[in-house]
C-alpha positions in Angstrom: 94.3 93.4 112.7 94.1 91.8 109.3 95.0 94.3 106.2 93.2 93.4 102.8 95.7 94.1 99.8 94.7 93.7 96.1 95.8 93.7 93.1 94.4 93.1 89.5 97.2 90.8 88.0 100.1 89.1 89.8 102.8 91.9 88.0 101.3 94.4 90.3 102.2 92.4 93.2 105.2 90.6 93.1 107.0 91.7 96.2 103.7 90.8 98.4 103.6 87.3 96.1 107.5 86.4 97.1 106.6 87.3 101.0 103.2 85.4 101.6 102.0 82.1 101.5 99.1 81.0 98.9 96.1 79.8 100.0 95.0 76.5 98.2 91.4 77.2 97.5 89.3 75.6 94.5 91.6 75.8 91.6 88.8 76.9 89.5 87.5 79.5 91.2 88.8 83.0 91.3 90.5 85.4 92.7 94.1 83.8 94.0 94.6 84.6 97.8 97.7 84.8 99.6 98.4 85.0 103.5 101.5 86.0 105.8 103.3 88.7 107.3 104.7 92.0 106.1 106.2 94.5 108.0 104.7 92.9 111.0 100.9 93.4 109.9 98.8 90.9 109.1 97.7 90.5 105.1 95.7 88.7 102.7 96.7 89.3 99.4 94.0 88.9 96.5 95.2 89.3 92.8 91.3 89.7 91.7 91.6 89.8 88.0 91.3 93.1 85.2 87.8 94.5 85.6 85.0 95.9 87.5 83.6 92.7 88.0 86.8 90.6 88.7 87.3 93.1 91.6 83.8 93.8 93.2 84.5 89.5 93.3 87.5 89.1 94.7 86.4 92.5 97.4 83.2 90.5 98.5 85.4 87.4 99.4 88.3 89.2 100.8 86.0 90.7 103.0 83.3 88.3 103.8 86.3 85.6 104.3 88.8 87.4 106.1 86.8 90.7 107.8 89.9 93.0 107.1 90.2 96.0 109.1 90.7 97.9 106.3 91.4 97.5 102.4 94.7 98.7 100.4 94.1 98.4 96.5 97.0 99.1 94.3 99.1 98.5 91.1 99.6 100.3 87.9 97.6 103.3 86.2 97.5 106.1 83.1 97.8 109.7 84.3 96.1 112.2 82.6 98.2 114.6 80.6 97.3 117.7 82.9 98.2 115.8 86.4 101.9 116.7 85.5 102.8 113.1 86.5 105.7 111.0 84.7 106.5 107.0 84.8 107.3 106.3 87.9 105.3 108.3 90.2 102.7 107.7 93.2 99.3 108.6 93.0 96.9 108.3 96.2 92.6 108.5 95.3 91.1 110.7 97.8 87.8 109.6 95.4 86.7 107.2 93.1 84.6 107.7 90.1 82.5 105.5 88.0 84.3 106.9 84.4 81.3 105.9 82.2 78.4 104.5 84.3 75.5 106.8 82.8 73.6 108.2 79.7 75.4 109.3 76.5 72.1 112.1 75.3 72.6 114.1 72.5 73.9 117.0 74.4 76.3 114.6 75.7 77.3 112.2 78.7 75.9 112.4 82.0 76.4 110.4 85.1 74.1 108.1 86.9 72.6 111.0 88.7 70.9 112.1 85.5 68.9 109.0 85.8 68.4 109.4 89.2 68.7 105.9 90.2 71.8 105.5 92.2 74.6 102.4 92.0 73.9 102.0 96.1 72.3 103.4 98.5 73.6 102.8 102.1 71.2 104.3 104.5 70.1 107.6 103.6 73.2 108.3 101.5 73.2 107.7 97.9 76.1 106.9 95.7 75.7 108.0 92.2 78.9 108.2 90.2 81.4 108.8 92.9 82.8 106.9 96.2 84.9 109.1 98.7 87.7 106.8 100.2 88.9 107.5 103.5 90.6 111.0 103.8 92.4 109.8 107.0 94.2 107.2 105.1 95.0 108.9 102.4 97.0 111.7 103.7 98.6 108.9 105.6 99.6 106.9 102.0 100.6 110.3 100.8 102.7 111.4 103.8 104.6 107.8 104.3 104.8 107.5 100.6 107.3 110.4 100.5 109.9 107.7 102.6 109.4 104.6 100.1 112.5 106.0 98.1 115.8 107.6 100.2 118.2 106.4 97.7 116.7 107.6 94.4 118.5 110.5 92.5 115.3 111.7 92.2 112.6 111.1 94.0 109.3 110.1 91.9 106.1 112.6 92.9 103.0 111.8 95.2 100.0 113.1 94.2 96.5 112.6 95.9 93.6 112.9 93.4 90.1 111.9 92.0 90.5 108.9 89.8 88.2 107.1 87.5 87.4 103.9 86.5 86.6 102.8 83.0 85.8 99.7 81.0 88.1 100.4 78.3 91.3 101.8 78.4 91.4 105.5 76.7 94.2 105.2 74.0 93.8 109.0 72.3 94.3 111.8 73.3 90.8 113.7 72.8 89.2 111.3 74.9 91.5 111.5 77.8 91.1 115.4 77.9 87.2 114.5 78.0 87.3 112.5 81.0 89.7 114.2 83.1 87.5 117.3 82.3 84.4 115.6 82.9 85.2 114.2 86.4 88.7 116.5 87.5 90.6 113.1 88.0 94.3 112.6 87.8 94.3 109.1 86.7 92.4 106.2 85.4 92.1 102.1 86.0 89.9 99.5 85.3 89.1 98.3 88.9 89.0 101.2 91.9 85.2 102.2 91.5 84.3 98.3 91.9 86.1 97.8 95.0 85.2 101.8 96.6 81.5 100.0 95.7 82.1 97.0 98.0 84.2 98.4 100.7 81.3 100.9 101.1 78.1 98.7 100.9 80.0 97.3 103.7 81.6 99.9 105.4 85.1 99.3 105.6 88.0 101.6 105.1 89.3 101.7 101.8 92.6 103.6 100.1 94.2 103.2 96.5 97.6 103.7 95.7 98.8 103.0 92.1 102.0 104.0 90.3 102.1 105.5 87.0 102.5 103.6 84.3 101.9 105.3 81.1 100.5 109.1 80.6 97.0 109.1 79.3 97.8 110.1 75.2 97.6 108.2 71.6 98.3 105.1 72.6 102.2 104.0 72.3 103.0 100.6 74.9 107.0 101.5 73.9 106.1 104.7 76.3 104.8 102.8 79.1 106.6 101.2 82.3 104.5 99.0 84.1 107.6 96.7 85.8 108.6 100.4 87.7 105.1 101.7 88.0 104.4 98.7 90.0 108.0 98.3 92.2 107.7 102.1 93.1 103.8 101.1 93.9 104.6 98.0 96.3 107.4 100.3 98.0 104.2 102.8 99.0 102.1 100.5 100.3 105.0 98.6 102.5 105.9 102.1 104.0 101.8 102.4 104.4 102.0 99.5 105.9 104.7 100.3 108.5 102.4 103.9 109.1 99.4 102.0 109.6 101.8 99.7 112.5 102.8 102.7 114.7 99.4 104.3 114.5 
């Protein structure tokens, strides 16, 4: 079976990059596709692009082009201060959240519910806000996650949790508080609610795995680590990878 991987830049993926062959499509056109072998599954790799809109593109070729069995998005994300994450650790989405998709009333924001016009509807279910991913897969991420690093001194954390996508970045610390409150997520990143969309207009598997970059906070780039957050990433996905082989 074919495995869709993706990405948002090419940093996130450089260990699938140096593995797989490119695929020479229209030099102007987005996203950049690469094919090959790892770990004895078959993969196309698409580095989509930052943003919601990049990745619901580069998801609707991925799949429409390749039919993957199932599709693995990954890379680098901010923890929210309460997840108790640090740099370096693993983070799994058992959900995926539309982070500011809605109404801001004067008694505040609400979701797309509040509208009550939903972002899809996919036979008699309707998706407002959230996306559930695939809880099969993600206990599998999370348990084959815990091998990705024998030789560490310490071993970086894995943590399934409801993330959120947002258009801008939250660099203070009041506003992070409000979204992890609003929506109980661990995390946040600019392109999982996009691609949850796609995968489930049409109905293919879906799981996220990103590593932590930065903790949520007033924004300070000398704190963050996005070269480990996304080694220690690309090491859970290849042990996902090898799960996903003997299953």
């Amino acid at each position: 079976m074919c495995i869709g991987l993706m990405s948002a830049v090419p940093a996130e993926g450089l260990f699938f990059v140096k593995r797989l062959a490119r695929v020479h499509t229209n030099p102007r056109s987005n996203p950049s596709l690469y094919t090959g072998r790892v770990e004895g599954a078959e993969i196309v790799y698409s580095i989509s692009g930052l943003g919601k809109t990049n990745a619901a593109h580069a998801a609707t070729i991925l799949i429409r082009d390749y039919s993957p069995a199932l599709l693995i998005n990954f890379g680098a994300g901010g923890a929210y201060p309460s997840a108790g994450m640090t740099v370096g650790d693993i983070m799994v989405a058992h959900a995926e959240i539309y982070g500011d998709e809605g109404v801001l009333d004067a008694d505040g924001f609400h979701g797309t519910e509040y509208t009550g016009i939903p972002v899809l509807r996919k036979g008699r279910k309707k998706y407002y806000n959230e996306f559930d991913l695939d809880g099969k897969l993600a206990k599998k991420a999370v348990k084959s996650a815990g091998s990705a690093f024998p030789h560490l001194p310490e071993t970086p954390k894995i943590r399934a949790g409801r993330f959120v996508t947002v258009s801008a970045c939250t660099g203070t610390r009041e506003r992070a508080a409000e979204l992890q409150e609003t929506w109980g997520a661990i995390c946040e990143n600019m392109e999982g609610a996009a691609v949850a969309h796609i995968c489930a207009l049409y109905g293919i598997p879906f799981i996220e795995i990103r590593g932590v970059s930065n903790i949520v906070d007033d924004r300070d780039r000398t704190k963050w680590d996005l070269e480990l957050a996304s080694e220690n990433c690309c090491k859970a996905v290849v042990q996902l990878l090898k799960a996903l082989k003997v299953s």
